[in-house]
C-alpha positions in Angstrom: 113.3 112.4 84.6 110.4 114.2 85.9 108.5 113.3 82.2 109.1 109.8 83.4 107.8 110.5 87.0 105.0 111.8 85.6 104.3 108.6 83.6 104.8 106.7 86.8 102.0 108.2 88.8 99.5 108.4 86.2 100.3 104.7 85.9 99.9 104.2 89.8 97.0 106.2 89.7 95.2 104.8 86.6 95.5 101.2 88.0 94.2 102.2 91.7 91.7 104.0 89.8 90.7 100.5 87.6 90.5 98.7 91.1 87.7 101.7 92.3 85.9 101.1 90.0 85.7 97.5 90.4 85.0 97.8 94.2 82.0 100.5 93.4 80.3 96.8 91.8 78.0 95.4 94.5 78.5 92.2 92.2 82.2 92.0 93.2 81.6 91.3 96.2 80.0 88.3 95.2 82.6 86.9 94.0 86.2 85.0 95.3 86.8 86.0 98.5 90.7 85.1 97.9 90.9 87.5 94.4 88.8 90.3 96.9 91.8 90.3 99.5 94.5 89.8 96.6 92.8 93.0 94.8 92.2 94.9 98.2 96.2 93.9 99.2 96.9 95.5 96.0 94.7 98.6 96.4 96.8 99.0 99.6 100.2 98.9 98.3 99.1 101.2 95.1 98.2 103.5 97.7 101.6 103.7 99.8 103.7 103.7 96.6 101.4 106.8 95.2 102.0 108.2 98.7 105.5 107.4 98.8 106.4 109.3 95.2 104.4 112.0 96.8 106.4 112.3 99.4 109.7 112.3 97.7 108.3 114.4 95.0 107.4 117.2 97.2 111.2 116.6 99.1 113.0 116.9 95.7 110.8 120.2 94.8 111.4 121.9 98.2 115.1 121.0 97.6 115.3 122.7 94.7 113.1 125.2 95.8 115.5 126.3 98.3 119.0 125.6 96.5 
């Protein structure tokens, strides 16, 4: 289970990582507006999903921690 976690946020990470990098391009900003928002909405929910496995990463560890 944890191996699997593991996979999970490096997958999470790796694709909010991909949409950095496209961001950092001055020259993607001249493109779409509408794929812009769809990738920035996207950024967004990468972001509170990584957060979210955080969270209950570091509840499951001080669980065990303490039991």
């Amino acid at each position: 289970m944890a191996a699997e976690s593991a996979r999970k946020f490096e997958a999470l990470e790796a694709q909010a990582a991909a949409l950095d990098v496209r961001f950092a391009d001055p020259a993607f900003y001249k493109g779409p507006q509408h794929e812009l928002a769809q990738l920035q909405a996207k950024r967004g929910e990468l972001t509170r999903e990584i957060a979210a496995r955080y969270a209950r990463w570091e509840e499951l560890e001080a669980a065990r921690a303490g039991g």
